[in-house]
C-alpha positions, 0 to 999 in steps of 0.5 A: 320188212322182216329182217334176221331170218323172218321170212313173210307169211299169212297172217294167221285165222284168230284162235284163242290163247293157249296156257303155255308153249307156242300161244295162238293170238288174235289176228290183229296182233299178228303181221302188222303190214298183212304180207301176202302168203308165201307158197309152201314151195317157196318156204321149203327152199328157204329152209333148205337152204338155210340148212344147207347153210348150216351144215356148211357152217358149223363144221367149217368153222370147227375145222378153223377153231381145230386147226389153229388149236393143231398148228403152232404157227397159228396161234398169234393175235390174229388167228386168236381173234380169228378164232373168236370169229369163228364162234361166232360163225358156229353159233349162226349155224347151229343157234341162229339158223334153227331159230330163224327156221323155227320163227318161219314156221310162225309160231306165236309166244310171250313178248319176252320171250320172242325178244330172246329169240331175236336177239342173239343174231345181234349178239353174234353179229356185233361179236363178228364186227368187232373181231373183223375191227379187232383183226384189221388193227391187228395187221395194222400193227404188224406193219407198223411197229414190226420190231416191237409187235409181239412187245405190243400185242402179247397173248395176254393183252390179246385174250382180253381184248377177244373178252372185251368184244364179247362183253360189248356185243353182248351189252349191244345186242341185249339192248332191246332187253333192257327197254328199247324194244316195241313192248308199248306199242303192242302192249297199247295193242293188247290192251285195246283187244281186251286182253290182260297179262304179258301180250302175245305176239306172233314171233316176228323180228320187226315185232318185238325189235325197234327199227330205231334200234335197229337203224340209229343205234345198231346201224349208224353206230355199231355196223356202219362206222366200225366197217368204214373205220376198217376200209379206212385201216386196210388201205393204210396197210396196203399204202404200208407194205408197198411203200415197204417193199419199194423201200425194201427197209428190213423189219425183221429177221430174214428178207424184207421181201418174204415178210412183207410178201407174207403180209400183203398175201395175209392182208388181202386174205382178210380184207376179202373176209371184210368184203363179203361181210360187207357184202352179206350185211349191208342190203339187210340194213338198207332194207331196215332203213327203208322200212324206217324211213319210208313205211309205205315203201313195198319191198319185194319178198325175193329181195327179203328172202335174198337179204336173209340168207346172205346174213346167214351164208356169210357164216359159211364164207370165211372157212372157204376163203381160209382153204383157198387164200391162206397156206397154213391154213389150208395145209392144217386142213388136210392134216386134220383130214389125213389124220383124223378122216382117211387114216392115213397121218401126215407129216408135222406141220412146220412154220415154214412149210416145204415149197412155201411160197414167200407170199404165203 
């Protein structure tokens, strides 16, 4: 199975290696499982897509990062970690997605240096993981604690947590670099060819990666609990603001109704950004289960094929429901276009929009 935007093909004719760039390898040290070759046609729609995906992408999630930076009102903790989300997103659409286009074509390299291009969707992966973690308790505490919220979660306390999940994504997506990867076993490999030196390999995720990595320590303890973790935080939030609004307890200057309204609106939003993550990542580490824990197992290309561009799609996902789910989102949106697009500026945008709906 190839998983992260690695698409099968042929295995490759025995050339010999080349001095420096993308090197040519012998064919054993090619497609371990020898897929059958995929057609041209089938190719240039993957990569059409993914294109497509990316040019959605990126300048949707610029349009998120300039519109919280443009509107006030959406500059507390959680359009903060929103933000951060966001960069992630724009870096799938303008780092992952080329990459993964590049390894499809099938170029061969230095071990290492296949292991730089496959880690950074695990990077960007885990940072998204842990900004959806870090948006849910968030709203959690919104609800909780109402009064003492913007004592508990300051702006400062915010930038440090956003810092805290770059730092642990990086550490958990540069793993394989420091030593669980698949080096010795194709090293083992090179060395039985006759070959000398760094090996080459043709440049496959599940070349370089480790399936242990990817299934025991990135699945079961960095994708899988954290997402649980977060059904579990939303359902507390959901359980929260009914029991809130049957109670109608005041929590804050103004109606109870609105703020709790605006809450549950705001809350559903988000736990949707959780859905299609979820939705987009789980059939890909299923697969990678699969091809752990039974390797004879034959996966369908198409299913591949689907995996994949769900992952990337993903990235795209998250502006769309922004436009349509969340009000000042949607409204900074189109002062950005009145303003910068049509030439034709829009009035300020305020906290309290004209004909806002409560639930908004």
């Amino acid at each position: 199975m190839r998983s992260h935007g690695e698409v099968p093909r042929a295995q490759p004719c025995p050339a010999q290696p080349q001095s420096s760039g993308w090197l040519q390898v012998p064919a054993t040290l090619g497609t371990a499982s020898g897929t059958p070759y995929q057609p041209a046609g089938r190719m240039a729609v993957y990569i059409g897509i993914e294109v497509l995906i990316a040019l959605v992408s990126v300048p949707g999630n610029v349009l998120v990062i300039w519109a919280v930076k443009v509107n006030q009102s959406l500059r507390d903790a959680t359009f903060c970690f929103i933000v951060s989300l966001a960069v992630a997103d724009v870096a799938v659409g303008a780092l992952v997605i080329p990459l993964a286009i590049l390894i499809n074509i099938g170029p061969q390299t230095y071990f290492h240096t296949c292991l730089m291009v496959a880690c950074p969707v695990l990077i960007l992966t885990q940072s998204s993981i842990l900004a959806l973690l870090a948006i849910a308790v968030d709203r959690y505490l919104r609800v909780k604690i109402p009064l003492r919220y913007k004592t508990v979660v300051t702006p400062r306390r915010a930038v440090v947590a956003i810092a805290g999940c770059w730092v642990l994504s990086f550490v958990v997506g540069l793993t394989p670099m420091f030593g669980w990867n698949n080096l010795s076993q194709v090293q083992q490999a090179w060395v039985a060819n006759g070959s000398v030196g760094e090996p080459v390999v043709q440049c496959e995720f599940e070349q370089v990666i480790s399936m242990e990595y990817m299934v025991y320590f990135n699945f079961f303890v960095w994708v899988l609990p954290p997402l649980l973790l977060m059904v579990l935080i939303y359902l507390e939030v959901f359980y929260l603001i009914r029991k809130q609004l049957n109670k109608k307890v005041s929590a804050s200057a103004g109606d109870p109704q609105k703020y709790y309204g605006k809450e549950l609106k705001i809350a559903k939003s988000l736990a949707l950004i959780l859905f299609l993550f979820a939705l987009s990542w789980l059939p890909l580490h299923v697969l990678n289960c699969i091809t752990l824990f039974c390797p004879s197992c034959q996966k369908p290309s198409i299913l591949i094929y689907i995996a994949i561009v769900l992952t990337h799609g993903n990235s795209a996902m998250n502006p769309i429901v922004y436009a349509f789910r969340i009000h000042k989102f949607r409204a900074t949106f189109l002062k950005i276009w009145n303003d910068h697009f049509r030439c034709r500026p829009a009035p300020p945008i305020q906290d309290g929009l004209p004909g806002e709906r409560p639930d908004d």
